[in-house]
C-alpha positions as CSV (number, residue, x, y, z in Angstrom):
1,X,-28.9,122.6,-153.5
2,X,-29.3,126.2,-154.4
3,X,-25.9,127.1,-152.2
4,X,-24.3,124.0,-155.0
5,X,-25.8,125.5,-158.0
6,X,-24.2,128.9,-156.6
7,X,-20.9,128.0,-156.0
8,X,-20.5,126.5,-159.5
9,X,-21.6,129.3,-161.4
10,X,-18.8,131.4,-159.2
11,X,-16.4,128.9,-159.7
12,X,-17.2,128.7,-163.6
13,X,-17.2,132.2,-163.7
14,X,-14.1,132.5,-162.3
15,X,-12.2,129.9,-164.1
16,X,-13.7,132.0,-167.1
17,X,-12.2,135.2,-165.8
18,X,-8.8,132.8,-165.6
19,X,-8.6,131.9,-168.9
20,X,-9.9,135.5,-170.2
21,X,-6.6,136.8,-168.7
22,X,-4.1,134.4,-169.4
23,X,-5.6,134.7,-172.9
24,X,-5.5,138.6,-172.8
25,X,-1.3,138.5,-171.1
26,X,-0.7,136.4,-174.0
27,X,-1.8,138.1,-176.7
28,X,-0.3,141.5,-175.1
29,X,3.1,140.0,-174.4
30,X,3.3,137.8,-177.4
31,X,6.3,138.7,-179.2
32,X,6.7,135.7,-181.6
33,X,3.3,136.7,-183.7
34,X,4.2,138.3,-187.3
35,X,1.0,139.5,-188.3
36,X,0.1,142.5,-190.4
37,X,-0.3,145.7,-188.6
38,X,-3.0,146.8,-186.8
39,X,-4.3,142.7,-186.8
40,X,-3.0,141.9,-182.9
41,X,-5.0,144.8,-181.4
42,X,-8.2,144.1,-183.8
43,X,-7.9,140.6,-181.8
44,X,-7.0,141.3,-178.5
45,X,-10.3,143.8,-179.0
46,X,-12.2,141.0,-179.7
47,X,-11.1,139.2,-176.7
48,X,-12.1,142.0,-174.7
49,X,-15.3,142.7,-176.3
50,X,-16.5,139.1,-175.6
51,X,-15.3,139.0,-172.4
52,X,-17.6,142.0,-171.2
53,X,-20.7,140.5,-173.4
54,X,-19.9,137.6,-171.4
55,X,-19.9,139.6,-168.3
56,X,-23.2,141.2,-169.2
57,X,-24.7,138.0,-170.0
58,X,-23.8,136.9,-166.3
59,X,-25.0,139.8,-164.4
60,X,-28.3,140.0,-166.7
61,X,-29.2,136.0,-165.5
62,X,-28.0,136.7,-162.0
63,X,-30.8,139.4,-162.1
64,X,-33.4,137.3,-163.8
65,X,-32.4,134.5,-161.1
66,X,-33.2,136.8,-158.0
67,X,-35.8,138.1,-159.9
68,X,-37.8,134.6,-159.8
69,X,-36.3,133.8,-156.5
70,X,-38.4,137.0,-155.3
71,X,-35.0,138.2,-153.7
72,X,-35.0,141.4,-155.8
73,X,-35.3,144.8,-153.6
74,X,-39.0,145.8,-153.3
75,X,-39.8,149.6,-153.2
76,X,-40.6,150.9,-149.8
77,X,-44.1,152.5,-150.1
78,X,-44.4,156.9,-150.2
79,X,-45.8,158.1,-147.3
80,X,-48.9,160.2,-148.7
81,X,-49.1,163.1,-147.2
């Protein structure tokens, strides 16, 4: 079930990433926009600015998953000496 729950949230994620770059291609290649100066970039930084929060967002429940799965790293101990 877990293995499931996994391969959706990859798949989601990258169907995400998908759309985030068609998205992006279009608004770089996009020719046909009249807009006032200065407006396509304030957008297409948008567009990249919630694509990383998004990305953050990910990798910070990823963690928190592990986390409570108990799959998180432990420290080895310091040999006292």
């Amino acid at each position: 079930m877990n293995n499931e729950k996994d391969e959706l949230k990859e798949c989601i994620a990258r169907e995400f990433e998908e759309i985030a770059r068609e998205e992006e291609e279009f608004l770089e290649n996009d020719t046909s926009l009249v807009v006032p100066e200065g407006t396509k970039e304030a957008v297409l930084a948008r567009v990249r600015e919630q694509i990383r929060a998004y990305e953050m967002e990910q990798t910070r429940k990823e963690a928190e998953e592990r986390e409570e799965a108990g799959f998180l790293p432990r420290k080895a101990p310091v040999p006292h000496r």
